[in-house]
C-alpha positions as a printed Julia matrix, in Angstrom:
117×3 Matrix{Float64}:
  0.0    0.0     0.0
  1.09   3.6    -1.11
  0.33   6.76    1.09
  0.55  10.25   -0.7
  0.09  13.84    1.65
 -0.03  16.88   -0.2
 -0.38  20.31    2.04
 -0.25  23.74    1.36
 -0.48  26.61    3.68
 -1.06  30.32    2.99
  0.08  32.82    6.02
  3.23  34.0     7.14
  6.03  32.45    9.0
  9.35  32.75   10.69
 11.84  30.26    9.87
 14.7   30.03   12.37
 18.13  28.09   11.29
 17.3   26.38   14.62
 13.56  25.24   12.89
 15.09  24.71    9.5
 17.72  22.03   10.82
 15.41  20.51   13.54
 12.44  20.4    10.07
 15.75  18.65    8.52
 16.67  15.88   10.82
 13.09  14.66   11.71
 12.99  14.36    7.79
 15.87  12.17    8.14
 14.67  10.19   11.07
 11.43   9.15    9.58
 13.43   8.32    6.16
 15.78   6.06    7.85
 12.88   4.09    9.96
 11.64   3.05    6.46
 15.09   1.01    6.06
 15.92   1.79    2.59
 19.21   0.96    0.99
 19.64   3.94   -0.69
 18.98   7.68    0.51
 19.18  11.1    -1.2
 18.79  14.58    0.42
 18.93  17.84   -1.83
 18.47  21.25   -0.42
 18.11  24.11   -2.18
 17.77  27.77   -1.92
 16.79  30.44   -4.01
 18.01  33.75   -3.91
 16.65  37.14   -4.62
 19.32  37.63   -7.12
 18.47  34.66   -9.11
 21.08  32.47   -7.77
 20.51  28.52   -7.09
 22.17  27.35   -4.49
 21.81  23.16   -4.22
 23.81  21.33   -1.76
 23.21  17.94    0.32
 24.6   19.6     3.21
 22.17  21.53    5.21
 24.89  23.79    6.7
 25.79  24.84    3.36
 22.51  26.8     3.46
 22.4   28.0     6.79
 25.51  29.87    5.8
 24.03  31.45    3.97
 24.15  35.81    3.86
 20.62  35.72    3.74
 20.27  39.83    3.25
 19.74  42.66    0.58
 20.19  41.15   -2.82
 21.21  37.86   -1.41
 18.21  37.54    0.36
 16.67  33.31    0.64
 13.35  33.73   -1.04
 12.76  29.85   -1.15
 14.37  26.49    0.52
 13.51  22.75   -0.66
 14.1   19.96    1.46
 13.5   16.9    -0.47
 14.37  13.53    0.95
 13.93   9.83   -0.82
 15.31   6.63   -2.16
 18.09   7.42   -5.01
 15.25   5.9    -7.59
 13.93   7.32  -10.44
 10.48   7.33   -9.1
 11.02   7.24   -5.68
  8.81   4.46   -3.39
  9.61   7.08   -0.06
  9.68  10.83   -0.4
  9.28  13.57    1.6
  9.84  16.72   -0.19
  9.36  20.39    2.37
  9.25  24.28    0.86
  9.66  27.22    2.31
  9.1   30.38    0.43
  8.65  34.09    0.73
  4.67  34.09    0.25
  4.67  37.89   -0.52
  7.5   37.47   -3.51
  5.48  34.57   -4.69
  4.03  36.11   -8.45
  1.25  33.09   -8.42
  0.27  32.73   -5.58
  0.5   33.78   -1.44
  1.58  30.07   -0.74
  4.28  30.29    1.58
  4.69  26.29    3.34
  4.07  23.32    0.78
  5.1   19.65    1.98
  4.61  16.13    0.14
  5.11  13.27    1.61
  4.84   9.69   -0.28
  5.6    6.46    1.58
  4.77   2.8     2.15
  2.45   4.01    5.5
  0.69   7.46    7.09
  3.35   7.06    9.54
C-alpha cells in the first residue's frame, strides 16, 4: 500500500536556522525508519538575485548571507530513495509568500511512503 500527503499553507512564518535544521533531521529520522538501501537529500535555496544554491549539506545553506540582494526567497528539502520514481519521499518548501508572483503560498510539503506514519 502507497500513502501520498499533499499540504499547502497560505500565512506568514518565521523560519529560524534552529527550525530549519530541527524540520531537517526529523525528515531524516522518519526516512531512515523506512530502512531503505539507498537515501538522497537535496536542499536548495533560491536567492533574490536569481542564484541557485543546491547542496546535500544543510549547513551549506544556513551559511548562507541571507540579506539585501542575497536575500533566501525559497528552501527545498526533499528527501527519498536514489530511484527514479522514488517508493519514499518527503519533499518540504519554504518560500517568501509575498514574492510569490502566483500565488501567497508560503509552506508546501509532500510526503509519499509505504504508511501514514
Amino acid at each position: 500500500m502507497k500513502t501520498e500527503i499533499s499540504k499547502s499553507y497560505t500565512w506568514g512564518y518565521v523560519l529560524s536556522e534552529q527550525d530549519l535544521r530541527r524540520i531537517s533531521q526529523t525528515c531524516q529520522e522518519h526516512l531512515s525508519k523506512l530502512q531503505t538501501d539507498s537515501q538522497s537529500v537535496k536542499i536548495s535555496a533560491k536567492l533574490r538575485d536569481g542564484a541557485l544554491i543546491e547542496s546535500n549539506d544543510i549547513n551549506d545553506i544556513t551559511s548562507l548571507e541571507n540579506d539585501g540582494s542575497k536575500a533566501v526567497q525559497r528552501v527545498t528539502l526533499i528527501f527519498g530513495d536514489q530511484k527514479e520514481t522514488p517508493d519514499q519521499f518527503i519533499e518540504v518548501q519554504f518560500q517568501d509568500g509575498w514574492k510569490n508572483p502566483n500565488s501567497w503560498t508560503s509552506i508546501n510539503y509532500k510526503i509519499i511512503g509505504p504508511s501514514r506514519d
